[in-house]
N, C-alpha and C positions, 0 to 999 in steps of 0.2 A: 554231499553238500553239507555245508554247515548253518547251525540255528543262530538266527540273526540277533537274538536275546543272552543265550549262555555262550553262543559260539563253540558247544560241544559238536561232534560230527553225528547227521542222523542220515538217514537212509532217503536217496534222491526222490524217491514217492511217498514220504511222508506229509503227511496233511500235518501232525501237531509234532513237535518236540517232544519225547517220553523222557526228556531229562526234568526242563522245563515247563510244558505245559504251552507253549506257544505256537499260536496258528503258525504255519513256513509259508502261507500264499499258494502254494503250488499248488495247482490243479484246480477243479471245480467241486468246491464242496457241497456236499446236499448232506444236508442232517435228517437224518431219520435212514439212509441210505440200508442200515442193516434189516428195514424195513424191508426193502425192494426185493432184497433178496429170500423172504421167508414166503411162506405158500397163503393162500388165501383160505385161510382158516373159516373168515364167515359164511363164506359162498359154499362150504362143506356143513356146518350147523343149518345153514337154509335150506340147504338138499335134503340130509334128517327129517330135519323140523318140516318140512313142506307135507310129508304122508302124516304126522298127527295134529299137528298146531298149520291151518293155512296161514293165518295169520302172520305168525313168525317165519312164516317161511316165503310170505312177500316182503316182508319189513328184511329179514337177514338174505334175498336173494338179490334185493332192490342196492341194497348196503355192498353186498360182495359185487357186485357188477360194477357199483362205480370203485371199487377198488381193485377190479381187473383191468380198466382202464387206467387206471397210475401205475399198475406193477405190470406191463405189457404184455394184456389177455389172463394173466395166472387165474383161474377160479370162474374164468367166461361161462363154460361150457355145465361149470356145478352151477352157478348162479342161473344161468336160461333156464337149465331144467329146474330147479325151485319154483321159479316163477310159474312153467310151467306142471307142472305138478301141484302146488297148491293150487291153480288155479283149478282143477279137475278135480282135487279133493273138497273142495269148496262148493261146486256145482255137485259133489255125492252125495256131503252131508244135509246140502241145502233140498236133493230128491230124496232123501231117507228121511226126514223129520212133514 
């Protein structure tokens, strides 16, 4: 196809012009998209964090879960267990003191 701004030829799935810089329309953009594709880094810091800090490890298990539901499930499975785990270290240190 060609770009409807420079009319140089760019590639039928390009989302922008690499001559120009211009949107081509085609397809459905979602910005942030190289997001979707990267792992769920918090939902792995809450897991950590969950056996020393409870604390951070509801606040970053709480965080990566609703970000397992935008990038479909990535990080479910570390985020439950944070929550679950700090919940248990929480109930330790609360019978050791």
């Amino acid at each position: 196809m060609f770009c409807k701004k420079c009319g140089k030829e760019i590639f039928d799935d390009a989302v922008v012009c690499p001559h120009c810089g211009t949107m081509t329309g085609s397809g459905n953009v979602i910005f942030g998209g190289a997001e979707e594709k990267q792992g769920n880094g918090i939902a792995i810091a809450g897991f950590i964090c969950s056996f020393f800090v409870p604390l951070l490890g509801w606040v970053f298990g709480g965080i990566g879960l609703s970000r397992a539901n935008k990038r479909n499930g990535k990080g479910k499975n570390f985020s439950i267990a944070a929550l679950a785990i700090a919940s248990v270290m929480f109930i330790i240190y609360l019978a050791g003191v």
